[in-house]
RONU-256532 format. One line per 8 residues: their letters; for each residue x, y negated, z of C-alpha. Coordinates in steps of 0.05 Angstrom, whole numbers, padded with zeros to 5 digits. Layout:
<pts>
a	X:Y:Z  ...
</pts>
This chain:
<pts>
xxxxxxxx	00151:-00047:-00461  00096:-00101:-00454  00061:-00056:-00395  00129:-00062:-00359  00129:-00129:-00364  00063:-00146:-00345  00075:-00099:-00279  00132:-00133:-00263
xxxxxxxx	00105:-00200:-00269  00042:-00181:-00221  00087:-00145:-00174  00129:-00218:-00170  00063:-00255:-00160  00038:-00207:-00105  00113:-00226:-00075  00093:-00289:-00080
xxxxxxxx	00028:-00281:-00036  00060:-00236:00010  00108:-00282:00023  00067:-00340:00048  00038:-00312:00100  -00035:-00324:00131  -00048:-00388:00165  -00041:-00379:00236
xxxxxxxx	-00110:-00397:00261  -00136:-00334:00213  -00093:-00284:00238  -00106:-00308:00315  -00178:-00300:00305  -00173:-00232:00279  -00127:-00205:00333  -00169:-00238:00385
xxxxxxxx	-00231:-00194:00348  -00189:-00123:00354  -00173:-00148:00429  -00241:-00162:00444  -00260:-00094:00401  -00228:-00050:00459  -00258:-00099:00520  -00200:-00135:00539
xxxxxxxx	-00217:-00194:00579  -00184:-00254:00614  -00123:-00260:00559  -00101:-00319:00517  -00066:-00320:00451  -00019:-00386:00440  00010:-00405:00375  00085:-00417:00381
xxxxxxxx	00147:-00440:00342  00187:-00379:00322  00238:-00362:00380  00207:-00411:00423  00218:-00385:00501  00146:-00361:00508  00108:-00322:00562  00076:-00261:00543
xxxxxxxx	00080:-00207:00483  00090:-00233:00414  00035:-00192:00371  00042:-00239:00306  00078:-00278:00265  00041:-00333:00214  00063:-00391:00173  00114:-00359:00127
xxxxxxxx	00147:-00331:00190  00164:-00398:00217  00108:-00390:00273  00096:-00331:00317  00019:-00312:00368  00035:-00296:00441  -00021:-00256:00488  -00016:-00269:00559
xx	-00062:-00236:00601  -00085:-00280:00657
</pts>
């Protein structure tokens, strides 16, 4: 009984975590790394308010979910 507990307490903290999501400048840098990683050049990524009217691909979401990273290639 005490082993269920204990799971079910880490598996509410690693909620927890999940649920905050990375900070946004962390997550841009390491999407602009895998873009870079297969040669893409000219592109920008812009961090935007969720469901703002943005131009380009969204390929991340940060901040909890209240913020989302747009590439534009350019």
């Amino acid at each position: 009984m005490k082993k269920l507990i204990l799971a079910a307490a880490l598996f509410s903290l690693a909620g927890t975590a999940l649920a905050a999501g990375k900070p946004c400048e962390e997550l841009k840098s390491e999407i602009a790394a895998k873009i870079d990683a297969n040669g893409a050049t000219h592109y920008s990524l812009e961090v935007v308010d969720k469901g703002a009217a943005a131009d380009g691909k969204v390929v991340g979401s940060c901040e909890a979910g209240t913020k989302e990273i747009v590439y534009k290639r350019g």
